[in-house]
C-alpha positions in Angstrom: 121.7 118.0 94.6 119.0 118.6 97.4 116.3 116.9 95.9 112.6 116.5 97.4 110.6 113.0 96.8 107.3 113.2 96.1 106.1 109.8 96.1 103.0 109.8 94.4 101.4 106.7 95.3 97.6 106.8 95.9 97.9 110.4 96.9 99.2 112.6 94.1 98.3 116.2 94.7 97.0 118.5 91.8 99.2 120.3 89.5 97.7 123.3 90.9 99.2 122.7 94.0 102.7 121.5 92.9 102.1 125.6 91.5 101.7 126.2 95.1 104.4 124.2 96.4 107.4 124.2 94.1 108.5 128.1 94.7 108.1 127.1 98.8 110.7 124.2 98.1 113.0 125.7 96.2 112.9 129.1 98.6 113.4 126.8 101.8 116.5 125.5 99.5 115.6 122.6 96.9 117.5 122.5 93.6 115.7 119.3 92.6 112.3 117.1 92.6 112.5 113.7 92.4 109.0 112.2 90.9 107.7 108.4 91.5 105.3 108.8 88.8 103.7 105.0 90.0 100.2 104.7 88.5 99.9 108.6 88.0 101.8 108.7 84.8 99.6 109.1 81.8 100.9 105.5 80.3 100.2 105.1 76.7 99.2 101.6 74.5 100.0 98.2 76.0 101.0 100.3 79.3 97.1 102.0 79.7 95.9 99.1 82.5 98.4 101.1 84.8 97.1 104.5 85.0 94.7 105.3 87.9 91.5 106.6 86.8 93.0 109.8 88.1 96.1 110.0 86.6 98.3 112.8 85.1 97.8 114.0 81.6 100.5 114.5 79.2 100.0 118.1 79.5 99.9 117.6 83.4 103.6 116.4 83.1 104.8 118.9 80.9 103.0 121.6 83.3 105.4 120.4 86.2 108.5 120.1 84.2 107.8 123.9 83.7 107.2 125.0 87.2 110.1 122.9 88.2 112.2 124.9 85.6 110.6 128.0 86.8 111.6 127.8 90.2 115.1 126.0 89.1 114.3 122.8 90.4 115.7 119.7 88.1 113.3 117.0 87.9 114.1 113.6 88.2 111.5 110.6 87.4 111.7 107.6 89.5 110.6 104.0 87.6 110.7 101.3 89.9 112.8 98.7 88.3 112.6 95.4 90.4 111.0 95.9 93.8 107.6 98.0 94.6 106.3 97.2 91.8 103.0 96.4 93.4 100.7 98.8 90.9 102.3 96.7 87.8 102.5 92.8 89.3 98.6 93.5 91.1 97.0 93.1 87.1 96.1 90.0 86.3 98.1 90.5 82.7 101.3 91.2 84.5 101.4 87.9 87.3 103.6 85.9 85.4 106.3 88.2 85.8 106.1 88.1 89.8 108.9 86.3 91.4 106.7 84.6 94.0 103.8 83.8 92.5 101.2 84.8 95.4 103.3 88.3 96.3 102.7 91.4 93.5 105.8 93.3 95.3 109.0 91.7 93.1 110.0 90.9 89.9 111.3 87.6 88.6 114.3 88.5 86.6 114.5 85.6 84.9 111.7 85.9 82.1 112.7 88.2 79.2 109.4 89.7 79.7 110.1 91.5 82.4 113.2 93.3 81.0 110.9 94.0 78.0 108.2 95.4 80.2 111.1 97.2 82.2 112.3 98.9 78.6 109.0 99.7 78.0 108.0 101.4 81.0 111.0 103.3 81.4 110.6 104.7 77.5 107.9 105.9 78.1 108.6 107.9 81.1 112.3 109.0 80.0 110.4 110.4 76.6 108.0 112.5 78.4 111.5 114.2 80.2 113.9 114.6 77.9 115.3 117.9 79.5 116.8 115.8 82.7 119.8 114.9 83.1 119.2 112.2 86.2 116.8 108.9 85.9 116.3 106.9 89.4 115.6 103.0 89.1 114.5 102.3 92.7 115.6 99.1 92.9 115.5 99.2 96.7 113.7 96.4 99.1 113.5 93.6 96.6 111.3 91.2 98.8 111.3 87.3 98.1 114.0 87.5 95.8 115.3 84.3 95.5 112.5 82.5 96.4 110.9 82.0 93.5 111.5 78.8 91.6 112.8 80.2 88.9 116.1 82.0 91.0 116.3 78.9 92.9 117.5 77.3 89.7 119.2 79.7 88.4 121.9 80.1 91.3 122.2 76.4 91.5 123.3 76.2 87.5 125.3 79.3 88.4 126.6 78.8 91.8 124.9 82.0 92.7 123.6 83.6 95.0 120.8 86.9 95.5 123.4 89.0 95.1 124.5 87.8 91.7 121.2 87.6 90.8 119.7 91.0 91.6 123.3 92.6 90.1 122.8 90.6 87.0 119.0 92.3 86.4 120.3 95.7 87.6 123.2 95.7 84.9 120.7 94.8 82.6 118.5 97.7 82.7 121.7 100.0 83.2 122.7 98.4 80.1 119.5 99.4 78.0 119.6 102.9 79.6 123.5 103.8 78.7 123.1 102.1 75.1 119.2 104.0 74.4 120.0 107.1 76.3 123.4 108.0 75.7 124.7 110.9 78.9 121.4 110.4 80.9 122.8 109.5 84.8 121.5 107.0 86.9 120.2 106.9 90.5 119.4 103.5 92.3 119.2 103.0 96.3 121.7 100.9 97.9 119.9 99.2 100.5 120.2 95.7 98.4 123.9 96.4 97.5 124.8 96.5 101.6 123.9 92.6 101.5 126.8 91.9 98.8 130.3 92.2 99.9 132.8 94.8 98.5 134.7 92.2 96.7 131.5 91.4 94.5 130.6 94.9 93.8 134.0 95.3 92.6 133.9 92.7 90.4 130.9 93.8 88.7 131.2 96.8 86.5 127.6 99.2 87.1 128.7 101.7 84.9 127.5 105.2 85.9 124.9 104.4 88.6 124.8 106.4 91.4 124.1 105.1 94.4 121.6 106.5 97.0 121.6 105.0 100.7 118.2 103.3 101.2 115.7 106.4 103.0 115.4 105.7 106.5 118.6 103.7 106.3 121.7 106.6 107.7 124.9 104.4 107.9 128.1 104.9 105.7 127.5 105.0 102.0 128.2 102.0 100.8 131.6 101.2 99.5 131.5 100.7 96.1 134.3 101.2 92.7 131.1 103.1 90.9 129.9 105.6 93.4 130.4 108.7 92.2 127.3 110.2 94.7 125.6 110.0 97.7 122.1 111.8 98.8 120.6 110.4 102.2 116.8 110.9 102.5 115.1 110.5 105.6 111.8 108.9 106.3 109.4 110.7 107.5 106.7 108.3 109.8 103.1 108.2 110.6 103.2 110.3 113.6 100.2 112.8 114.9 102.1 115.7 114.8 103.9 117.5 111.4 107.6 118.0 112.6 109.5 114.8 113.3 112.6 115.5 116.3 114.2 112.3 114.9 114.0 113.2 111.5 115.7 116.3 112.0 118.3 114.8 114.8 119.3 112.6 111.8 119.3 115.5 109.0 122.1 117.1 111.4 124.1 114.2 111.6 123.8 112.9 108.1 123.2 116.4 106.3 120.4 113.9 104.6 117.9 115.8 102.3 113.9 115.0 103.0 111.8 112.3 101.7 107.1 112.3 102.1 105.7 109.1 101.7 102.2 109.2 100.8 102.3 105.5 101.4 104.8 102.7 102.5 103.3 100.1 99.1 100.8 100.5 96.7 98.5 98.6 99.0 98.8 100.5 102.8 97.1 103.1 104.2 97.9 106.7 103.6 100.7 108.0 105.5 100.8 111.9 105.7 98.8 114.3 103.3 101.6 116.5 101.8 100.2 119.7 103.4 100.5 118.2 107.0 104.5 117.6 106.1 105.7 121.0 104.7 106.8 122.0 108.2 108.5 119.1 108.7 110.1 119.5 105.1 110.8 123.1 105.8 112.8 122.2 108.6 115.0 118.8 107.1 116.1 121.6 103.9 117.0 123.9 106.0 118.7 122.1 108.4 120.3 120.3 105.2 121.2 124.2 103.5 122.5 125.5 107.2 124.2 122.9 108.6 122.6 122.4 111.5 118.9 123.1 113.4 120.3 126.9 114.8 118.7 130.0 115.9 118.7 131.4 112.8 117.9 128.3 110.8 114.3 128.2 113.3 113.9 131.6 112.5 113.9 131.2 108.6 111.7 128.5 108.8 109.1 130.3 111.0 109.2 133.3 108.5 109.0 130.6 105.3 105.9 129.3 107.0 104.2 132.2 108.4 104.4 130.8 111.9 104.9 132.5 115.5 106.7 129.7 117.5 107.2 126.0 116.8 108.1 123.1 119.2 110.0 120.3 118.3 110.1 118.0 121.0 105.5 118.3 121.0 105.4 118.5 117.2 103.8 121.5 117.2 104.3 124.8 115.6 101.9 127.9 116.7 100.3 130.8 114.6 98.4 130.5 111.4 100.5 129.6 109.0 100.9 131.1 105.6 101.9 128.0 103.4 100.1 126.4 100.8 97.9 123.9 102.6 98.6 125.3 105.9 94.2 125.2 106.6 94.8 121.5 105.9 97.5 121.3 108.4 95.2 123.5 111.2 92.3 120.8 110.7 93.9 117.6 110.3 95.4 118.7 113.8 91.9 119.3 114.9 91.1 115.8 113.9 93.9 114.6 115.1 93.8 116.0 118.5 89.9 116.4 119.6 87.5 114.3 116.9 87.7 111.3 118.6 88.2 112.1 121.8 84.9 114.4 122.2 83.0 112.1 120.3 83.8 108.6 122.8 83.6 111.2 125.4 79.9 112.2 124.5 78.8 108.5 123.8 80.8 107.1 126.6 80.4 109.1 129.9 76.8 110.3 129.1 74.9 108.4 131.5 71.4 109.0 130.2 72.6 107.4 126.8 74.2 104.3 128.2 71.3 104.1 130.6 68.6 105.0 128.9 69.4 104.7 125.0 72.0 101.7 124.9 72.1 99.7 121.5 69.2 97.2 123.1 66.6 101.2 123.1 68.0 101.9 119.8 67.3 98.9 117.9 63.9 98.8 119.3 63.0 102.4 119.1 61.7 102.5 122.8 63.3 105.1 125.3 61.9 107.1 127.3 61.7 110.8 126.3 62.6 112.7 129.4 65.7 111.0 129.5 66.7 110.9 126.0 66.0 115.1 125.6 68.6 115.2 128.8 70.9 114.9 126.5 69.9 115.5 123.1 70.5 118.6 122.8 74.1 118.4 123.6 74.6 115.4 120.9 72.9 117.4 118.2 75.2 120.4 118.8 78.2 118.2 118.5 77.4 116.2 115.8 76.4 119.6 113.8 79.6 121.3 114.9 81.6 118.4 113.6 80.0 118.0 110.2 80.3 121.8 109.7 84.1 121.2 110.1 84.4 118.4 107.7 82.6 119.8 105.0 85.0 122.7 105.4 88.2 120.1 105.9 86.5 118.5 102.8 86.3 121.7 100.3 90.1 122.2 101.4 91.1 118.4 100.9 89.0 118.8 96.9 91.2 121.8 96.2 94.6 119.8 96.3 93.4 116.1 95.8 91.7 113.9 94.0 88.4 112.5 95.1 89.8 109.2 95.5 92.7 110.4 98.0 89.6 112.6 100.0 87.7 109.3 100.2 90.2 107.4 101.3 91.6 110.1 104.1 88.0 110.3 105.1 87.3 106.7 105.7 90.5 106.3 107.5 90.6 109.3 109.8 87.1 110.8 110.1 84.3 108.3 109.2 85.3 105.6 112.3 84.4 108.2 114.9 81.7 110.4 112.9 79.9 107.4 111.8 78.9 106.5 115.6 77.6 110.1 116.3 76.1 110.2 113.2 73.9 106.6 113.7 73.4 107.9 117.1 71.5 111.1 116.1 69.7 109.2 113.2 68.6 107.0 116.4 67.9 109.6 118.0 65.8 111.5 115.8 
């Protein structure tokens, strides 16, 4: 299985993207999608608080199951099952169930609520694919567990410890999967099994779970009676450029298939828009499919992407690009690279402004005119040029994202910079 997570988190992209995208994947050498559905799945009932305003509809998720079986890519739907489970725990009618009562990131496993919640949830997502085979629990980064009062007593009448604890839950929901959904597999991470010793994993039976080594964490699989499967994923970071050297040194070593976060919780910043990564995915598959970063391997990549050159070690690739999103890529570079830089540079090093139109002129309206049309002239042009380009970014952004992802990407990357140039030409005028 080479699958490709798409972490959906606060910046899901539009089914008529996925169109876009899923035929790219599976040419660069995909066989599988794995899909953390978080607060995009269209949850029904007692589950409705959990949707975002923009989430998928039930037609939206048969639509991708489709595409995915078009292009023969499997899917395989994530439900978080005890950690980063931020977009549950953050609703006031889900706090009980937090293991420490002021953090929304864990469960307490203690309260039979939660495993009802858990049975819930995961119905309703393993209903809406009954054509896959695979079903991942996350279960990875389960932070403060065994903080919470409730563990605390719990491994003192059971001379226990975390590790007993977060195997106890885990066999739990394995339990209700193999008993409700008899021959559907199970995928977890194993970052939260390395912290229990070999002797305890044998003891416990887990049944049929796969285990997946924890992305961003490339050491051994973990040893363990029950694996029967290992896929590494790779994290790709916040960086300014699309096409991560590290990333790729460890898909050679690791042969580790690739992993987008659109976010690190449900409550960070945006990451990387999915556009700006599909170079950097191009290059982990293949790498993955080849063997190694060769010649060749570069070559297929460039011709995938409709690119001319690309270097690694500057995270850059050169040409136009022919990939869906690749006008995204072009201009979040520009933003990236110049936007912030020739703005400080026009409000910073312009004498006549920080001479003769400081904050003290501004908020006073009194300047002196021959100074301030010295360099009008050359603001106005700037701050024109850049709001042509982000109206254009903008259209480009609409056409694979939500407004709520656009919003968000704007304020975060655009609006900290534009907003000075633009009070400064209000000012100004």
């Amino acid at each position: 299985m080479r699958l490709v997570h798409l972490d959906l988190k606060g910046a899901a992209p539009r089914v008529s993207y996925l169109e876009q995208v899923f035929p790219l994947v599976s040419q660069l050498g995909a066989n599988g999608i794995l899909i953390e559905y978080e607060d995009m799945f269209p949850f029904k009932g007692e589950l409705e608080i959990l949707k975002s305003p923009y989430a998928y509809s039930e037609e939206d998720i048969e639509r991708i199951q489709q595409l995915a079986e078009l292009h023969k890519l499997e899917v395989v739907p994530l439900v978080q099952t005890f950690g980063h489970v931020e977009f549950i725990l953050k609703h006031e009618k889900y706090q009980h169930l937090r293991e420490v009562e002021r953090f929304p990131n864990s469960f307490n496993p203690h309260i039979p609520d939660t495993l009802a919640l858990l049975k819930s949830i995961l119905s309703q997502v393993i209903e809406k694919h009954r054509h896959s085979m695979w079903i991942h629990i996350g279960a990875d980064e389960v932070f403060h567990l065994g903080e919470g009062m409730d563990s605390k007593n719990w491994m003192s009448r059971n001379k226990g410890n975390t590790g007993t604890m977060y195997l106890k839950h885990i066999k739990e929901v394995l339990g209700f999967i193999a008993t409700q959904y008899r021959g559907l597999r199970v995928l977890m991470w194993d970052d939260m099994l390395r912290k229990i010793s070999v002797g305890a994993l044998r003891g416990e039976r887990m049944g049929t779970a796969v285990v997946v080594p924890e992305p961003g964490i490339l050491a051994a699989p973990v040893c363990m009676a029950a694996l029967a499967g290992v896929m590494l994923s790779a994290q790709q970071e916040t960086m300014p450029g699309p096409v991560g050297t590290r990333v790729l040194r460890e898909h050679e070593e690791h042969q580790a298939s690739s992993c987008h976060w659109h976010r690190y919780d449900h409550y960070s910043v945006l990451c990387e828009l999915l556009p700006v990564g599909v170079p950097s995915l191009a290059i982990c598959l293949q790498t993955l499919v080849n063997g190694g970063f060769t010649e060749e391997t570069k070559r297929k990549v460039l011709d995938a992407l409709g690119f001319q050159s690309m270097q690694l070690e500057q995270s850059t690739c050169e040409g136009r690009g022919a990939f869906p999103g690749a006008e995204i890529y072009h201009m979040v570079e520009q933003v990236n690279g110049h936007l912030k830089e020739s703005i400080l540079k026009a409000l910073e090093e312009e004498s006549a402004i920080k001479g003769w139109f400081s904050p003290y002129h501004r908020k006073r309206q009194f300047g002196n005119p021959r100074n301030m049309e010295s360099f009008g002239s050359k603001v106005l042009k700037l701050h024109d040029d850049w709001e042509s380009f982000v109206r254009d970014l903008r259209g480009h952004l609409e056409r694979v994202y939500f407004p709520d992802t656009v919003e968000e990407w704007m304020e975060e990357n655009v609006n900290p910079y534009l907003d000075q140039l633009r009070d400064l030409v209000r000012d100004y005028r």
